[in-house]
C-alpha positions as CSV (number, residue, x, y, z in Angstrom):
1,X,14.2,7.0,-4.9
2,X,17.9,7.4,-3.6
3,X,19.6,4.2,-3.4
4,X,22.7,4.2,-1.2
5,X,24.9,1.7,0.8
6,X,23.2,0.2,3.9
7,X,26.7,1.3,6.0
8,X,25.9,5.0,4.2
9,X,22.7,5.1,5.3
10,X,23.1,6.6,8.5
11,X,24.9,9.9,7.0
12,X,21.8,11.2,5.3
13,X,20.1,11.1,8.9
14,X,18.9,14.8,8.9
15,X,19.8,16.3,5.8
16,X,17.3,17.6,3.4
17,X,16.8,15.2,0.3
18,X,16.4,17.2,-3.3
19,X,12.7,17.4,-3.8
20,X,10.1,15.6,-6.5
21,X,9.2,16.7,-9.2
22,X,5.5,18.7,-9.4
23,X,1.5,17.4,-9.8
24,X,-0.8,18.9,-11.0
25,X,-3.6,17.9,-9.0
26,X,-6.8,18.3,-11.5
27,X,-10.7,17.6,-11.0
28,X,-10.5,14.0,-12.6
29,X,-8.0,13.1,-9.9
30,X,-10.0,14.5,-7.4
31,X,-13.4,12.9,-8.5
32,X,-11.9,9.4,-8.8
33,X,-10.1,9.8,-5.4
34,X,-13.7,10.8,-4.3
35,X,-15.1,7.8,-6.4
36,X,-12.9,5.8,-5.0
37,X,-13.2,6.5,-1.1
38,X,-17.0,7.5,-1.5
39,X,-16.5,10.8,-0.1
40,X,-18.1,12.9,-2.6
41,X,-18.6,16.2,-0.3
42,X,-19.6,18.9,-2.5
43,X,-16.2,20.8,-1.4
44,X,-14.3,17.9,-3.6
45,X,-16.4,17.4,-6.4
46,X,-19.1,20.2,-7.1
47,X,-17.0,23.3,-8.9
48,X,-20.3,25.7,-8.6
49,X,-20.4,25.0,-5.0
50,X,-17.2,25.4,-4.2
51,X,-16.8,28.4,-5.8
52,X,-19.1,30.1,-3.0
53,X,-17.0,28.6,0.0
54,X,-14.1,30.9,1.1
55,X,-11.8,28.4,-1.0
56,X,-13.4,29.7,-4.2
57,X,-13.2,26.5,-5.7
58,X,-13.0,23.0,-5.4
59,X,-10.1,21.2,-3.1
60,X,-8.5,17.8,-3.1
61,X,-9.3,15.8,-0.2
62,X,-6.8,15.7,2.9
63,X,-6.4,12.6,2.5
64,X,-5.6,12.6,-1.6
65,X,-2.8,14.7,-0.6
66,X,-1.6,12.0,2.3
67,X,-2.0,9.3,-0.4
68,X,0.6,10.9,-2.8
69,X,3.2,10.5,-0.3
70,X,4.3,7.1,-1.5
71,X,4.8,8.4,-5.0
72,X,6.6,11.0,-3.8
73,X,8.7,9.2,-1.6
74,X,9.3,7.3,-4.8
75,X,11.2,10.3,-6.2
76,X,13.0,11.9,-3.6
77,X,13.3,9.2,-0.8
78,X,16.4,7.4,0.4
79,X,16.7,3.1,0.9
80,X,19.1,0.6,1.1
81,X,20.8,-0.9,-1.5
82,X,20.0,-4.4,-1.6
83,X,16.3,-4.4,-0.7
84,X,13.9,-7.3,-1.0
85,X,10.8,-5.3,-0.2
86,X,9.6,-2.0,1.5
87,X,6.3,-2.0,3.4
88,X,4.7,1.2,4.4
89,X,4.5,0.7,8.1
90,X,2.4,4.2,9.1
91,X,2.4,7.5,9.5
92,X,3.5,10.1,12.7
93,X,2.3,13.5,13.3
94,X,0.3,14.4,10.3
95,X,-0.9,17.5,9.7
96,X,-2.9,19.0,7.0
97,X,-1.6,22.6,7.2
98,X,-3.9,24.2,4.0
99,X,-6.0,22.8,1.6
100,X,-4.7,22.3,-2.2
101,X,-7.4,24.0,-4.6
102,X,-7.7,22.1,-8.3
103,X,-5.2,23.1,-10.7
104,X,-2.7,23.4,-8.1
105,X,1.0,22.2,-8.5
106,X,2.2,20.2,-5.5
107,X,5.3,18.9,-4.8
108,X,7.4,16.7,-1.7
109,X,10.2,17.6,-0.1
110,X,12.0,14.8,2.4
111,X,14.3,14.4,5.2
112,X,15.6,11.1,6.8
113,X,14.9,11.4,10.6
114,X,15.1,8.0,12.0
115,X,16.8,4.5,11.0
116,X,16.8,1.8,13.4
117,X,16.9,-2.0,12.7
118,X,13.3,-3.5,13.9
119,X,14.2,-6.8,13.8
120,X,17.3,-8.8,12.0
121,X,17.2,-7.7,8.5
122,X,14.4,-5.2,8.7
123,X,15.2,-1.7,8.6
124,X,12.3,0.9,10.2
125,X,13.0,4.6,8.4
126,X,11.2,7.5,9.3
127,X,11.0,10.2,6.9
128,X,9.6,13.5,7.7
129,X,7.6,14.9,4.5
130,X,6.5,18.3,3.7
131,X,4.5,18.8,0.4
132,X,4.6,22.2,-0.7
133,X,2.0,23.9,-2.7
134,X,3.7,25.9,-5.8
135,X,3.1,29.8,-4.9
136,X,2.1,29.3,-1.5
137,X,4.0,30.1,2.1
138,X,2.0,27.2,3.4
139,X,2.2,23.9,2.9
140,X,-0.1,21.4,2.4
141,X,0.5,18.9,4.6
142,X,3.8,17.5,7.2
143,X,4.4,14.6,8.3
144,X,6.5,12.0,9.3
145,X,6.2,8.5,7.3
146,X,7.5,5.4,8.6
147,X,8.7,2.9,5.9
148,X,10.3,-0.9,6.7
149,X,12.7,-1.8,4.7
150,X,13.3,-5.8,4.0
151,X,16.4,-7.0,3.7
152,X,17.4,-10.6,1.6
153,X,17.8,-13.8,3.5
């Protein structure tokens, strides 16, 4: 993540940030994400199954997709210098545009939209987020991700 000046901030407001870096999402991360949120819909988790559905093979949950946006945000998001703490604070107009199939490379791509001060010494930043799938027009999912940012004492 892009640190910059708190007074800096606001000139990133709009302006694309340089994207992460790929993920190969394979069928172990997919099982344990199913494991994990007991949604083991043969889609996700059964390859022979899959293979008969108009995807042709297995996919990675909607929502394994949303959860990679805080490791991507990691990598090509913006904050404050000086931070005590960030919070993820929600989400705005998601949309899960097409489904990633296994063995697909995904990647995030980010864009400041919002910054306003919540209260004193908490920052609110929306983010929009758009995670591309490598050799697609489509991407997987957009959204906007709202992160507050803590500020020391």
């Amino acid at each position: 993540m892009q640190t910059v000046p708190r007074d800096q901030l606001q000139d990133y407001v709009g302006k694309a940030l340089p994207p992460s870096d790929w993920l190969t999402i394979d069928q172990e991360r997919i099982n344990a994400f199913a494991d994990t949120t007991l949604d083991h819909q043969f889609i996700h988790v059964d390859p022979a199954r899959a293979a008969q559905t108009p995807f042709g093979s297995t996919i990675a949950h909607g929502y394994l997709t949303m959860s990679l946006i805080s490791h991507f945000l990691g990598q090509c998001g913006v904050r404050p210098e000086g931070v005590a703490m960030a919070i993820n604070y929600g989400s705005d107009k998601v949309r899960f545009v097409q489904p990633v199939r296994v063995g697909s490379r995904v990647r995030a791509h980010a864009k400041l939209l919002e910054i306003g001060e919540k209260a004193p010494g908490q920052l609110l930043v929306k983010t929009g987020m758009t995670i591309e799938i490598e050799g697609e027009e489509k991407p997987a999912l957009v959204a906007e991700i709202l992160t507050l940012f803590i500020l020391p004492g």
